[in-house]
C-alpha positions in Angstrom: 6.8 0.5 12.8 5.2 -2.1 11.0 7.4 -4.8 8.9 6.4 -6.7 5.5 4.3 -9.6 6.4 3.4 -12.6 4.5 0.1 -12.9 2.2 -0.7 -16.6 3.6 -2.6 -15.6 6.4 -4.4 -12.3 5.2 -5.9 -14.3 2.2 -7.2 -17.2 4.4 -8.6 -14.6 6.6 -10.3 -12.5 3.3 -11.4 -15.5 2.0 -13.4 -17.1 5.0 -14.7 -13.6 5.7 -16.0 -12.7 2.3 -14.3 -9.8 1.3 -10.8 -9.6 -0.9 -7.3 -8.3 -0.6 -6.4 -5.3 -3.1 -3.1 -6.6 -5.1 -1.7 -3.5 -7.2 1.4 -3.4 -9.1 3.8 -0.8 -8.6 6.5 0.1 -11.6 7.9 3.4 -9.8 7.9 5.1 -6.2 5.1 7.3 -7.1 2.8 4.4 -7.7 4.2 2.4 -4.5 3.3 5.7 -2.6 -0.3 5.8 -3.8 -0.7 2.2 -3.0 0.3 2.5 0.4 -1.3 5.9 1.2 -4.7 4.5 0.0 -4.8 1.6 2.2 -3.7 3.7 5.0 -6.8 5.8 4.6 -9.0 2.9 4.3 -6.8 1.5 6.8 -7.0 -2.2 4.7 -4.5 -4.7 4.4 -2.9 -4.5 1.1 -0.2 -6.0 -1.6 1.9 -4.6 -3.3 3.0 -6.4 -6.3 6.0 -6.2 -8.5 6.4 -7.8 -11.8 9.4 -9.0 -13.9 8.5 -6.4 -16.0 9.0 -3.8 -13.2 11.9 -5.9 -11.9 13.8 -5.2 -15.1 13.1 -1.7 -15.4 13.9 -0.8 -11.8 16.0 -4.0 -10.2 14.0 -6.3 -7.1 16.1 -4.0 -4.8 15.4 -1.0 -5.7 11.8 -1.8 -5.9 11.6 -4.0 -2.6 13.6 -1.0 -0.6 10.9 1.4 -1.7 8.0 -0.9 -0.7 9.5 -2.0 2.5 10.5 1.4 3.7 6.8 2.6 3.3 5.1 -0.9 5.2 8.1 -0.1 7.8 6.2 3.9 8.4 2.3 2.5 7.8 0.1 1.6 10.7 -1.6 -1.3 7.9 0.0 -4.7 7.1 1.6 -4.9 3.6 3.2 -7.4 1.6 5.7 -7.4 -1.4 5.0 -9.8 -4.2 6.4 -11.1 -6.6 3.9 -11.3 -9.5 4.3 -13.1 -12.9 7.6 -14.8 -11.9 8.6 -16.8 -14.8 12.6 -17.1 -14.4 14.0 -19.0 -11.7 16.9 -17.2 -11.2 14.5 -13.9 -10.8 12.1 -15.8 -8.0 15.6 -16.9 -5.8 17.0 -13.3 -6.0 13.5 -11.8 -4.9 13.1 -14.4 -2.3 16.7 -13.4 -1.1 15.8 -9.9 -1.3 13.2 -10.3 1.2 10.3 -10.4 -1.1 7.5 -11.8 1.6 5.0 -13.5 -1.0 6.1 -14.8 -4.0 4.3 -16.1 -7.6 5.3 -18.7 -10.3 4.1 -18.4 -13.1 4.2 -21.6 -15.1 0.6 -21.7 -17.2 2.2 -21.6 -20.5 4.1 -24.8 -19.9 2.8 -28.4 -20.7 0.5 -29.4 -17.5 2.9 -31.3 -16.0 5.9 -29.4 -16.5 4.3 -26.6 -14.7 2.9 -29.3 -11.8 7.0 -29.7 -11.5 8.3 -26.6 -11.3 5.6 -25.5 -9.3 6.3 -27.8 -6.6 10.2 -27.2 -6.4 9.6 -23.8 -6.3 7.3 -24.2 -3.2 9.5 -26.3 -1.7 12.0 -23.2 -1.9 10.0 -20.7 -0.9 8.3 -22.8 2.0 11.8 -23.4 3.3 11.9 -20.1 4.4 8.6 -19.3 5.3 7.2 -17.7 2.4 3.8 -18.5 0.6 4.3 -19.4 -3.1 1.0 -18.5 -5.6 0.8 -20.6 -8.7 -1.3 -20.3 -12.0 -3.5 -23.2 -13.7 -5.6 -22.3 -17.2 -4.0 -19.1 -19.3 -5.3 -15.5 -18.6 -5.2 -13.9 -22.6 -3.2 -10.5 -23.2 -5.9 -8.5 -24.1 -3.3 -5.8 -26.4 -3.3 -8.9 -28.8 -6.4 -8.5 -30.3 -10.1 -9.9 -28.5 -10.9 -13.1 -28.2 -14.0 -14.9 -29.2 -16.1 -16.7 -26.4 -15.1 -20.1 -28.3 -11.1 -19.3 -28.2 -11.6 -17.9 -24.9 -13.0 -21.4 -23.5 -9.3 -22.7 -24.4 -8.0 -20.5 -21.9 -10.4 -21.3 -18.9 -9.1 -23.4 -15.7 -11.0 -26.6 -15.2 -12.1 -27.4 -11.6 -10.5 -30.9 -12.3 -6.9 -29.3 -13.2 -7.4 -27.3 -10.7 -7.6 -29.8 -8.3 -4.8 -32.0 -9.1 -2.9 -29.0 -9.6 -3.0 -27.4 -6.4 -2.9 -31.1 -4.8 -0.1 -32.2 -6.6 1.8 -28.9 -6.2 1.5 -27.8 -2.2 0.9 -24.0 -3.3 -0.8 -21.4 -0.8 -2.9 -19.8 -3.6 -4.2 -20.2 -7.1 -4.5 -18.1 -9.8 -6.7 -19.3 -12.2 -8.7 -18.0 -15.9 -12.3 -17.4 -15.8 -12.8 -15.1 -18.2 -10.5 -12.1 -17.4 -7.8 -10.8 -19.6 -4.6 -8.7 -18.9 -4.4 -5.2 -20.2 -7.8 -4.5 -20.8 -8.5 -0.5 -20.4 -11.8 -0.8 -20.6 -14.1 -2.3 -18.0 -16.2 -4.6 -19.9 -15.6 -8.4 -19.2 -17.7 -11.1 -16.8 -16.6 -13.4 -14.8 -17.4 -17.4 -15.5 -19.2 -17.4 -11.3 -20.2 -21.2 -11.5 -16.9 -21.9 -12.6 -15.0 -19.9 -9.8 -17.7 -21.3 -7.1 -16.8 -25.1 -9.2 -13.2 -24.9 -8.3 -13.4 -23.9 -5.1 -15.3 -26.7 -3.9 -12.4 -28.6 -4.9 -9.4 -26.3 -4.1 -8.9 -25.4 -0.7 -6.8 -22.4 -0.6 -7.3 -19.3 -1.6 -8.2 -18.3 -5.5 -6.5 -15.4 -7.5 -8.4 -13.3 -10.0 -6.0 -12.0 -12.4 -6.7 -9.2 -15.1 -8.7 -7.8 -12.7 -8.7 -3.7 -14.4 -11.2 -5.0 -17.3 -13.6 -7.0 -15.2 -17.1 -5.1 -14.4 -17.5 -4.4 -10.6 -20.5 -6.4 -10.3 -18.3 -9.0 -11.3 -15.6 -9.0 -9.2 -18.5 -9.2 -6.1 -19.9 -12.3 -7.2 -16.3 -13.4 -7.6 -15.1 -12.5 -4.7 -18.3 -14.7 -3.1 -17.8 -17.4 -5.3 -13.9 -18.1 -3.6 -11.9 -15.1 -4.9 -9.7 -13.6 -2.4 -6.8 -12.1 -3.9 -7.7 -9.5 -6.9 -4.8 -8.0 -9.1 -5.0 -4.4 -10.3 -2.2 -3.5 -13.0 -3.5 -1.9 -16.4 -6.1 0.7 -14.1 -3.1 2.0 -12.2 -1.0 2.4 -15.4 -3.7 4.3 -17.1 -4.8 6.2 -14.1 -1.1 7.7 -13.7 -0.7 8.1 -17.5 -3.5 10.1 -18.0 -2.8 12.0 -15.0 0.6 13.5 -16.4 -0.6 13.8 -20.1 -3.6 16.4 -18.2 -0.6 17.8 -16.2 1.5 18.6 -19.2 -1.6 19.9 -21.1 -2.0 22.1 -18.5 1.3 23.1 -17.9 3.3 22.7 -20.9 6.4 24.5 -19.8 6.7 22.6 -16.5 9.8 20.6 -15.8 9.7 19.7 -12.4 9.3 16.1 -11.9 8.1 16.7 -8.5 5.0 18.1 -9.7 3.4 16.0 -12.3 4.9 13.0 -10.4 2.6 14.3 -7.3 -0.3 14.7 -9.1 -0.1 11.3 -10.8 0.1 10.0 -7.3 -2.8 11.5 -6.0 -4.7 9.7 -9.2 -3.0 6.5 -8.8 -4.0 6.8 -5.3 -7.9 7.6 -6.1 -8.2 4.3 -8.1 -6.7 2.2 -5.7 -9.3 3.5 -2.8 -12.1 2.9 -5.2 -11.0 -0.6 -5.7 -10.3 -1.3 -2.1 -14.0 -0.5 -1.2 -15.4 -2.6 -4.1 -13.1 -5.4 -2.5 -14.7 -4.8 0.6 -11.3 -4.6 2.4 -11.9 -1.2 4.3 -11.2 -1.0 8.0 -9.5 -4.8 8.2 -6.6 -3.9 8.6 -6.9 -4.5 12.6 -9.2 -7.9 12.4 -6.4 -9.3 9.6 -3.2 -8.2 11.8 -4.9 -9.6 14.7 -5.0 -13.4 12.6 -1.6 -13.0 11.6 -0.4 -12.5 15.2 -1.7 -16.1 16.0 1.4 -17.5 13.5 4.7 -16.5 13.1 3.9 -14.5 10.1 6.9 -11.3 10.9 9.5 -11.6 7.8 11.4 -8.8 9.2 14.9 -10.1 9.5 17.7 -9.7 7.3 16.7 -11.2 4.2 20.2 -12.6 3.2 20.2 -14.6 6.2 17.7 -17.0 5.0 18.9 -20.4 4.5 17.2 -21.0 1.3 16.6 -24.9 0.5 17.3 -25.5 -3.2 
C-alpha cells in the first residue's frame, strides 16, 4: 500500500531533473480513477488536485476519501491538493482532512494583502508538515471573453514581485502568469519563456504553470526548461469526459446505466492524462522520485485529525 505523500519533494526533484509533475483536477470518482490509472501505467508520480469548486459540489471528504483510497491501492506516489483555495475556513478543513499539499490563492488581493495572508497560511500548513503553493500576477478566465496582448501584460508576474513575494512569504511553490489562461478549450496560447527563465533566477522553489489545457505543447517544453515544474490540467479533462458521454449517449440513446457511460468517460479522461504525462516528461519516475522522498520524512499517512494545527 502506498499512502498520500507531500508535493514538496517530488517538485524539487522534477524541477532539478528537467521534467514536470502532471497536476489534474478531479470533480467526480470517474475522473480521480482516470487520473490515477494513467499514472499507474506510465508509472509517474502524479497530483491530484481538487478545487473549491469541486469542494462545493462534492465536500473535501468525500473527495479526499476517494483520492486517498486509490494512492492507498497504486504502486506510484500521489498527492491530494488543494487547488485555488481562496477561503480560509475551506484551506483549515482540507488541511484537517488530510489534504497533503495545499494552495492559497490570494492574486486578486492588493500585493501586500496577499504577501499577509500568504505567510500565515504557510505558517499553518508548515506546522503540520504540509507544503503551501502560492500565486503572484493574475491567470485571466479565458470564458470572459480574450484578451488583447496589451491587457494581457496587466496580468503577467514580474520577476521582481516574484521575488519579494516568495521571500517575504516562505511558500514551497509559486504559481505565477505568463501568458496562460484558465478554461481555454482550445490549444492555442504561448508561453512568455524569458519571463519564466527571469523569475526563476530569482525564485528558488519550484514554479507552477497554471491554465495549462490552452497552452501549445511546444510551449509547455520550453516552460518546463525554463523553471516550470508543476503543470495544472483542468478544462482538457472536463472536455475530454464531456464529450465522451455526449458520443455515448448519441450512440446509445436509450441507455440509463450510469456505469456505462461513466466507464467510457473514464477511459477518455484517462487517455488525456497519459498524453500529458509524456509531454511532461514524467513517465517511469515514479521509482527515482519515491526514492528522494524517502530521504525526508515525507509519509502524511496518520490520522489526519490528529494534527496539531498552529493557528
Amino acid at each position: 500500500m502506498m499512502p498520500l505523500v507531500d508535493s514538496k519533494a517530488m517538485l524539487i526533484y522534477a524541477q532539478k531533473n528537467g521534467f514536470a509533475i502532471g497536476a489534474f483536477n478531479a470533480n467526480n470518482m470517474e475522473v480521480a480513477q482516470a487520473i490515477v490509472s494513467a499514472a499507474e501505467e506510465e508509472q509517474a508520480p502524479v497530483i491530484v488536485q481538487i478545487s473549491e469548486g469541486a469542494i462545493k459540489y462534492a465536500g473535501e471528504h468525500c473527495m479526499f476519501s476517494i483520492v486517498k483510497s486509490l494512492a492507498e491501492r497504486a504502486t506510484v506516489p500521489i498527492v491530494c491538493h488543494l487547488d485555488h483555495g481562496v477561503n480560509y475556513d475551506t484551506i483549515i478543513k482540507c488541511l484537517r482532512t488530510g489534504y497533503t499539499s495545499l494552495m492559497f490563492d490570494g492574486s486578486s488581493l492588493p500585493f501586500e494583502e496577499n504577501i499577509k495572508i500568504t505567510k500565515e497560511i504557510a505558517k499553518i500548513a508548515h506546522s503540520v508538515g504540509i507544503p503551501l503553493e502560492g500565486e503572484i500576477g493574475r491567470i485571466p478566465d479565458a470564458a470572459k471573453g480574450p484578451l488583447s496582448p496589451e491587457e494581457m501584460k496587466k496580468y503577467l508576474t514580474t520577476p521582481e514581485e516574484a521575488k519579494e513575494f516568495f521571500e517575504s512569504t516562505g511558500v514551497d511553490s509559486l504559481a505565477v502568469a505568463v501568458g496562460s489562461a484558465h478554461r481555454m478549450k482550445v490549444q492555442s496560447a504561448s508561453l512568455d519563456i524569458e519571463r519564466i527563465a527571469k523569475i526563476r533566477e530569482v525564485v528558488n522553489a519550484p514554479l507552477v504553470l497554471h491554465g495549462a489545457s490552452g497552452v501549445l505543447d511546444d510551449s509547455i517544453k520550453e516552460a518546463i526548461k525554463a523553471g516550470i515544474a508543476k503543470i495544472n490540467f483542468a478544462t482538457e479533462l472536463n472536455k475530454a469526459y464531456t464529450e465522451a458521454l455526449k458520443q455515448k449517449f448519441a450512440q446509445e440513446p436509450e441507455l440509463v446505466d450510469v456505469r456505462k457511460y461513466g466507464e467510457f468517460g473514464r477511459q477518455k479522461v484517462k487517455e488525456v492524462v497519459q498524453e500529458k504525462i509524456r509531454l511532461l516528461c514524467s513517465s517511469g519516475k515514479a521509482k527515482e522520485v519515491m526514492n528522494e522522498i524517502a530521504k525526508g520524512n515525507y509519509d502524511f499517512s496518520g490520522d489526519a485529525t490528529e494534527r496539531e494545527i498552529v493557528e
